[in-house]
C-alpha positions in Angstrom: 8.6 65.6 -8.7 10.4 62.8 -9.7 13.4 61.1 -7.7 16.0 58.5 -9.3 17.0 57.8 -5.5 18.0 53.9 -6.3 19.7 52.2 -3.6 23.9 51.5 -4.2 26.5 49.5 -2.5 29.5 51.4 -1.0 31.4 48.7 -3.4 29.3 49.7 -6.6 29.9 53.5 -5.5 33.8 53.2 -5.7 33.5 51.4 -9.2 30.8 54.5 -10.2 34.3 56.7 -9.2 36.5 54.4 -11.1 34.9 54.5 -14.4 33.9 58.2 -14.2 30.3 57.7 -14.3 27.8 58.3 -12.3 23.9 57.5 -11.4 22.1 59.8 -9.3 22.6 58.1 -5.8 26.4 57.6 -6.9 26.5 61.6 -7.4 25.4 61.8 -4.5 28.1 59.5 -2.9 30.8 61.6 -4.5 29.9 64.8 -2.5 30.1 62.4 0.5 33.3 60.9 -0.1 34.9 64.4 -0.8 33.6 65.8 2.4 34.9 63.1 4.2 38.0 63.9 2.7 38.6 60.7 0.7 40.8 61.2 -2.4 39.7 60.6 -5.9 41.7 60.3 -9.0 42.1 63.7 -10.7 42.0 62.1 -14.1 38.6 61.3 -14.9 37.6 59.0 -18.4 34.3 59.5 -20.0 32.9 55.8 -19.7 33.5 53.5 -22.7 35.0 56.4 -24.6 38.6 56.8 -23.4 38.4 60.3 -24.0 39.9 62.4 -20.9 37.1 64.6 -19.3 38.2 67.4 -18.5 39.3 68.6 -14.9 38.0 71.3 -13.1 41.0 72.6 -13.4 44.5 72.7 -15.7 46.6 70.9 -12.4 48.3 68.3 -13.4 47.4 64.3 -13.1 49.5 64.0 -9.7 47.3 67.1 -8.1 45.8 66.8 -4.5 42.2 65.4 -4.2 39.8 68.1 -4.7 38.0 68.4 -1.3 41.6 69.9 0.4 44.8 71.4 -1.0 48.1 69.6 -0.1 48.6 72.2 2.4 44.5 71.6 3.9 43.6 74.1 2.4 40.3 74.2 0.9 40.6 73.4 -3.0 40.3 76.1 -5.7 39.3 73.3 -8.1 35.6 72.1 -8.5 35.2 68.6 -9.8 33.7 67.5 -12.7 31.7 63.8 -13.4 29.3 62.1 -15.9 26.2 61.2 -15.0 23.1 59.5 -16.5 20.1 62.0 -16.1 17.0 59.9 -16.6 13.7 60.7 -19.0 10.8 60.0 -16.6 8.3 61.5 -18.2 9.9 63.0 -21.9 11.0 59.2 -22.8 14.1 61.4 -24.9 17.0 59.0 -25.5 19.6 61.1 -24.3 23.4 60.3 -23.6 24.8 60.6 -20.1 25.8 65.1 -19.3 28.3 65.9 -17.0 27.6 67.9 -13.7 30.9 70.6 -12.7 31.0 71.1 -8.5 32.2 73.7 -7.3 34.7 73.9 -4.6 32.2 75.3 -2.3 29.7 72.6 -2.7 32.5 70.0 -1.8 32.5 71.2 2.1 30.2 70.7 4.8 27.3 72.9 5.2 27.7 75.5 2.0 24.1 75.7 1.3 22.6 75.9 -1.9 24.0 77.2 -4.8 22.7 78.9 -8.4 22.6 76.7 -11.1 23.6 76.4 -15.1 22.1 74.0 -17.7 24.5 74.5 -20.3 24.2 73.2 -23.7 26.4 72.1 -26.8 26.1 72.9 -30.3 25.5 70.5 -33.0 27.9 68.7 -35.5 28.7 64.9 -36.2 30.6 64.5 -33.0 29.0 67.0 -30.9 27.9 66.3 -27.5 28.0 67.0 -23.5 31.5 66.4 -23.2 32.1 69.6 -25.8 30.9 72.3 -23.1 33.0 70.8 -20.9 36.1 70.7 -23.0 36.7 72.6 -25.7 34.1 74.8 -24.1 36.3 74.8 -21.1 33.4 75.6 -18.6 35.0 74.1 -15.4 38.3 76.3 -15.8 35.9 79.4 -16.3 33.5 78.0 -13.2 36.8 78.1 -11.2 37.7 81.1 -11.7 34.8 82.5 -10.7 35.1 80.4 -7.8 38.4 81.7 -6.6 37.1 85.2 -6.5 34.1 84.1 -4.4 34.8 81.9 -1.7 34.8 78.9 -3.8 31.7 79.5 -4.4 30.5 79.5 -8.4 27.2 78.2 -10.1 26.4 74.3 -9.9 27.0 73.6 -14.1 24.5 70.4 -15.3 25.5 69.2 -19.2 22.8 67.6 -20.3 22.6 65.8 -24.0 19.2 67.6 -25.9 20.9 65.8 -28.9 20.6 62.5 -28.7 22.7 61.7 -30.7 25.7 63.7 -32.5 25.0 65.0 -35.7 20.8 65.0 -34.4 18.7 68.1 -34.3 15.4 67.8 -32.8 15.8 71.3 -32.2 14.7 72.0 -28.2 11.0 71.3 -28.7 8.7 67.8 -28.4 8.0 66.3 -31.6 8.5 62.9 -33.7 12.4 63.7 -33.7 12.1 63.3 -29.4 10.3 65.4 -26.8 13.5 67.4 -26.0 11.3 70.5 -24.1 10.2 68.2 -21.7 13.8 66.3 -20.8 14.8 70.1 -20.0 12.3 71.2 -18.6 10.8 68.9 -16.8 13.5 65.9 -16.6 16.3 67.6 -16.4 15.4 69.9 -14.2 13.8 67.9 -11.5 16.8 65.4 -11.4 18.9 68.5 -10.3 16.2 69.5 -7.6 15.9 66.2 -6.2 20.1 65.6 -6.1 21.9 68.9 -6.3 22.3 71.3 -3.9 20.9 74.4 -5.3 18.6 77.3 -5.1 15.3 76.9 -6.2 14.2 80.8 -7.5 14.5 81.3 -11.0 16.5 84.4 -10.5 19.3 81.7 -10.0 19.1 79.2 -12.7 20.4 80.3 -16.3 20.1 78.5 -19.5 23.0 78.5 -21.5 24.3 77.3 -24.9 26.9 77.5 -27.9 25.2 77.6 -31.8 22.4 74.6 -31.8 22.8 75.1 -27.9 22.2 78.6 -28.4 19.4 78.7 -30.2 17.9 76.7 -27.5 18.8 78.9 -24.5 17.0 81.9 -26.2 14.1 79.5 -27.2 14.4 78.0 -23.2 14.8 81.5 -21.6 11.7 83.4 -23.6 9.3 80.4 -23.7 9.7 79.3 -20.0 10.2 82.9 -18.1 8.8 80.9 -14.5 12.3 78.6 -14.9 14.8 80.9 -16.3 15.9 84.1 -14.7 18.7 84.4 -17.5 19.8 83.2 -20.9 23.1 83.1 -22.7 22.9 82.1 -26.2 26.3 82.0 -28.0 26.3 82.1 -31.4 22.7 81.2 -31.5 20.5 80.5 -34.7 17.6 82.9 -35.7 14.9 80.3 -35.4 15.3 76.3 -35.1 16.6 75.1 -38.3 17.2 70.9 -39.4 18.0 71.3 -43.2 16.0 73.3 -45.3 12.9 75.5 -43.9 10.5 73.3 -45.7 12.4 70.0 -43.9 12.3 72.0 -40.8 8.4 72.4 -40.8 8.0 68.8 -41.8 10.4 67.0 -39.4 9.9 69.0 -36.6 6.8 70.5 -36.6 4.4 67.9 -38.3 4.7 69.8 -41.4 2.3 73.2 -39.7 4.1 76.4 -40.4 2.3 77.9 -37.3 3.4 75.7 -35.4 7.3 76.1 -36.6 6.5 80.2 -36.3 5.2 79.7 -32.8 8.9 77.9 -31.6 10.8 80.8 -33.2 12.3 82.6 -30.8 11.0 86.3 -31.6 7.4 84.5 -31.5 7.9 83.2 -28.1 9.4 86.7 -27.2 6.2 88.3 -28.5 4.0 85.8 -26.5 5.9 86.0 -22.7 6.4 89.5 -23.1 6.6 91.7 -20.6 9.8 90.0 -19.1 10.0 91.8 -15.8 13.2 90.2 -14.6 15.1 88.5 -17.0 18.7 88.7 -17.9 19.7 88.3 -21.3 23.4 88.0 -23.4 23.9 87.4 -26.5 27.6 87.4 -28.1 28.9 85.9 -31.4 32.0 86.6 -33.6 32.9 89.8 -34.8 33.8 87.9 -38.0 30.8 85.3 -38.2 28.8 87.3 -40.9 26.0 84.9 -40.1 25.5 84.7 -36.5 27.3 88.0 -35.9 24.0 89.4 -37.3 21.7 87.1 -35.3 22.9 88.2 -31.9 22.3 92.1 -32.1 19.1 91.3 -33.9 17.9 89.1 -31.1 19.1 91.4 -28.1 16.7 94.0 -29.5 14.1 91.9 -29.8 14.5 91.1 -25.9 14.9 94.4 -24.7 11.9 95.4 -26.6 10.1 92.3 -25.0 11.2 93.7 -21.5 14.5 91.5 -21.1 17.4 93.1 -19.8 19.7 92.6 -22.8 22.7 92.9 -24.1 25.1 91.9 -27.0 29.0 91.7 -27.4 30.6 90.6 -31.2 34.3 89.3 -30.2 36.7 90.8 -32.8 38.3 88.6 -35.3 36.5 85.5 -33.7 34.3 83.6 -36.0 31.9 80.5 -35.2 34.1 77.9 -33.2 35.0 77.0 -29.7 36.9 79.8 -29.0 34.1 82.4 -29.1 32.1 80.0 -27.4 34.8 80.1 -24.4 34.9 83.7 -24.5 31.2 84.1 -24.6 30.7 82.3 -21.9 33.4 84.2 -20.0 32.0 87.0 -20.6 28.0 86.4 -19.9 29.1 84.5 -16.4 31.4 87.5 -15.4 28.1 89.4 -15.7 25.4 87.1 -13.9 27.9 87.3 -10.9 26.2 89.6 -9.4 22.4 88.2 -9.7 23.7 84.9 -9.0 24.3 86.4 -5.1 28.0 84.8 -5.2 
């Protein structure tokens, strides 16, 4: 596997903290300071952006640092940080994700702990920072966490974008090998620096519309990674632009090859799924992908997936569903993620 273990300064650590943004061996750092019980500013910054990252938490910008309540008390609040994952071996120009901590994973000696990749959709100013807020996955984390011990699923962020309004749509081609950074990258950046289990029943992949699309793609085409899937809001098949646009950019202009990436295709071609768990949920009003996520929950159950689909009433294609999709599927995982 790869390691991005680079050597850094205690100095060039605290200036990683100030800015918000961190390399691998400053990640690192940050558990380390927290255990020690140093504080850290509970307003983070993305880097270079001046957009507020969202807490782990709604406390306000005077709240106790996050490894101990005011009281010592251990924290109900995970943290949340960018970081720069590197592209060993995809070469995919991705901007930095975000990595969400639970409280658990703060203290001394809590062992490993399931994970999440979790993915945004696409639009001209979509990106990492989207799952984290509006997508509001650190306050959902923590609520999970406050009914377990502090104990909720390590959440990575990584960008399979590249850039905002791109769509290389979750697979290696000319438009950047985006399979690989997850699979392969992405992945083994969070084994060599995370604390977390290593079975697949504990890692999900997880995404909102373009995002979506990707964590059914992810979750039938790499069964040996994935032991569940929640695709919000999710596309029928990877779309840039028209079909025949689709098949040229992304697929060096072979059909098969485009019918091969669809996610029924790759359903057909893993099947049996022997231990997978699968959620699809959309809008009740999203006449699009309200369709899609029934359609495709069949299509997994037949394949042997444990599946299941939820349409949110009156919700349509936006962050809120995406929020209450992901509230849902986690509430369900609990469970198989052994919290």
């Amino acid at each position: 596997m790869q390691s991005n273990r680079t050597r850094t300064t205690p100095r060039a650590r605290r200036a990683e903290l100030r800015r918000g943004t961190l390399t691998a061996a400053g990640l690192v750092a940050l558990v380390g300071l927290i255990v020690a019980g140093l504080a850290l500013d509970h307003a983070r910054t993305a880097a270079g952006t001046g957009r507020p990252v969202a807490s782990a938490s709604s406390a306000t910008a005077a709240a106790p640092s996050p490894a101990s309540s005011a009281s010592g008390a251990p924290s109900v609040h995970g943290v949340v940080r960018q970081v720069v994952i590197p592209a060993p071996r995809s070469h995919f120009a991705a901007r930095p994700g975000y990595v969400y901590l639970p409280p658990a994973a703060l203290r001394p000696g809590a062992g490993a702990f399931p994970v999440v990749i979790a993915l945004s959709g696409q639009s001209r100013t979509a990106g990492p920072q989207d799952v984290v807020e509006p997508g509001r996955i650190p306050t959902i984390m923590d609520r999970i966490a406050a009914s377990h011990g502090g104990r909720a699923p390590i959440v990575v962020v990584p960008d399979q974008l590249g850039q905002s309004s791109h769509n290389p749509m979750c697979v290696d081609s000319a438009l950047g090998n985006v399979a690989t950074y997850i699979t392969v990258d992405v992945r083994d950046w969070i084994l060599a620096h995370l604390p977390v289990r290593h079975d697949r029943r504990y890692w999900t992949i997880a995404g909102f519309s373009e995002g979506g699309t990707c964590a059914i793609q992810f979750g039938a085409g790499y069964p040996q990674l994935f032991g569940s899937l929640v695709d919000v809001s999710g596309q029928e098949a990877p779309t840039n632009g028209s079909l025949a646009h689709t098949i040229a950019v992304g697929f060096g202009g072979s059909t098969a090859a485009y019918e091969r990436a669809t996610p029924l295709a790759l359903l057909k071609a893993h099947a049996p799924y022997p231990d997978t768990e699968a959620l699809f949920t959309a809008g009740g009003a999203d006449h699009h992908y309200g369709r899609i996520a029934p359609m495709l929950s069949r299509a997994a159950a037949a394949a042997g997936m444990h599946a299941t689909a939820k349409l949110f009433p009156g919700l349509t294609h936006n962050w809120t569903v995406a929020t209450d999709g992901y509230t849902w599927s986690f509430d369900r995982l609990v469970s198989r993620w052994g919290l």
